[in-house]
C-alpha positions as CSV (number, residue, x, y, z in Angstrom):
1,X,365.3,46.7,108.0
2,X,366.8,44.6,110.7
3,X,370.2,44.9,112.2
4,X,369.8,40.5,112.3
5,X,369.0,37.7,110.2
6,X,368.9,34.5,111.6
7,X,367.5,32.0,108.8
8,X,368.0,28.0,110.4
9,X,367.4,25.3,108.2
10,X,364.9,26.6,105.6
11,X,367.1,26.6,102.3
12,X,366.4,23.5,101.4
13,X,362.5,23.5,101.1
14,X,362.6,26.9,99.2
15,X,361.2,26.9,95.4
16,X,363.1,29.8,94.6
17,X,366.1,30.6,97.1
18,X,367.6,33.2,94.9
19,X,364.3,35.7,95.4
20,X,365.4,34.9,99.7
21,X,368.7,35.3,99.0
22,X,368.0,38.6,97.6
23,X,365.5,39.5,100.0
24,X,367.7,39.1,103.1
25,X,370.5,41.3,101.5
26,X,366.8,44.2,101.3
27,X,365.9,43.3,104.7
28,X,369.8,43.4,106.1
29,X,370.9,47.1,107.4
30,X,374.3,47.9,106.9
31,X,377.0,46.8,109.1
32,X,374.0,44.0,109.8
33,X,374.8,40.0,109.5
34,X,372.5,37.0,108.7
35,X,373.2,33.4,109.7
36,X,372.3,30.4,108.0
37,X,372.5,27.3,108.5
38,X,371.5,24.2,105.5
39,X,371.8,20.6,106.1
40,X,373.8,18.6,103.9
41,X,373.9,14.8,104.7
42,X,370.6,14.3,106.1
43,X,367.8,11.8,105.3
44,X,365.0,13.1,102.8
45,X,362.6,15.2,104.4
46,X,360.5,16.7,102.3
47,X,363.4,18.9,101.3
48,X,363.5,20.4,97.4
49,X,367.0,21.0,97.1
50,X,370.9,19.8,98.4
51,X,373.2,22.5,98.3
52,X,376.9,21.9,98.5
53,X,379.7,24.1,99.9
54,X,381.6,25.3,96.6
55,X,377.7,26.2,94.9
56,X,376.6,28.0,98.1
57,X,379.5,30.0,97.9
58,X,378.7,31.6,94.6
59,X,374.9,32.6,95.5
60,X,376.2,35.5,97.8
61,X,377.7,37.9,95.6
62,X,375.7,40.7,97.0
63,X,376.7,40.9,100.6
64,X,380.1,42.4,101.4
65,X,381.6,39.4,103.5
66,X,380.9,35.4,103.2
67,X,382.1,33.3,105.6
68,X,381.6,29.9,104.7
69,X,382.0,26.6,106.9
70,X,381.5,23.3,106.8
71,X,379.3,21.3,109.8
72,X,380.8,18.1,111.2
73,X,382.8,15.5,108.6
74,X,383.1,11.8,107.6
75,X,383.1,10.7,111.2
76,X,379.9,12.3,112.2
77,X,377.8,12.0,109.2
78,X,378.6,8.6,109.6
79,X,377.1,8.8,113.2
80,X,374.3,10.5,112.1
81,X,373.5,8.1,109.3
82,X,374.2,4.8,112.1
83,X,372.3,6.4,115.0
84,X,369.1,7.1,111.9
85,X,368.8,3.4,111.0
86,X,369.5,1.6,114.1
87,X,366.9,3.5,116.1
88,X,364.1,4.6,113.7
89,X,361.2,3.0,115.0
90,X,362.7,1.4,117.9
91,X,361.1,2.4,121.2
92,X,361.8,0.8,124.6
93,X,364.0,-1.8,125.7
94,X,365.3,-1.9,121.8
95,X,366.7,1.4,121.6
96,X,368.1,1.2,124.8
97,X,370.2,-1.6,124.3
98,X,371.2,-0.7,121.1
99,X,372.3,3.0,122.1
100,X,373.7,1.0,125.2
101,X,375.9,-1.3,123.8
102,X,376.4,-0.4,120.1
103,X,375.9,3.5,119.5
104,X,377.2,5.4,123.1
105,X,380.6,3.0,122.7
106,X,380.9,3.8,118.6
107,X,379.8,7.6,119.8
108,X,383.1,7.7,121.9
109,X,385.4,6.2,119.4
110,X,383.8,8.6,117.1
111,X,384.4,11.9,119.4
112,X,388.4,12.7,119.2
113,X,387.6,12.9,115.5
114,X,385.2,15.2,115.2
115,X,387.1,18.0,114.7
116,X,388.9,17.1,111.8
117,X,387.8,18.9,108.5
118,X,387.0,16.5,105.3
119,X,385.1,16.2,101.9
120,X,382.3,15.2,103.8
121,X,379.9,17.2,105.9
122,X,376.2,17.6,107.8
123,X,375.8,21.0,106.5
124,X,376.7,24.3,106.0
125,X,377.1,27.1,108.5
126,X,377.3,30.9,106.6
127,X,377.5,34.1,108.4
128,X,376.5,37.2,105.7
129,X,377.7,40.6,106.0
130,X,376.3,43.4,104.4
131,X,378.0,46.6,104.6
């Protein structure tokens, strides 16, 4: 049993996250906590599965304490989508100039926003208690 739990971007490739789910409450001591983190927003990478906020939120009936939060909002998923397309592939004097004089100016006109809460998100953050 392990006092820690610490499971970063893996929910999303799982066949069957329920058996993991359950295993990590096994595997958690008491008093112990697990992190997880599952990306939301994000191109396709081989992932199975997209879990949203409100769903996750009923899968840990289990554990004693959930504590659910969201990852970034509107303003940075659109960064993340922006900074995706207008670099993949691009190496060299390409990228440069487009981080130069596109991406680092929208980056900063982006940044006083960021901490604003919305419907949209990256990705989940959860911290698991089990007592």
């Amino acid at each position: 049993s392990f006092d820690s739990i610490l499971c970063l971007e893996v929910f999303e490739y799982l066949e069957n996250y329920p058996k993991a789910i359950a295993e990590i409450h096994r595997l958690l001591k008491p008093g112990g906590r697990a992190i997880i983190t599952i990306p939301f927003m994000y191109h396709e990478h081989q992932d199975k599965m997209r879990f949203t906020k409100d769903f996750m939120a009923t899968q840990f009936n289990q554990f004693s304490s959930i504590q659910l939060e969201t990852i970034g909002n509107a303003y940075t998923v659109t960064w993340d989508i922006l900074r995706k397309k207008w670099l993949l592939g691009k190496k060299g004097w390409s990228a440069k100039i487009i981080w130069n004089l596109f991406l680092l100016p929208l980056r900063y006109l982006l940044k006083p926003r960021e901490q604003a809460k919305d419907e949209y998100y990256s990705g989940l953050f959860i911290i698991l208690k089990n007592d």
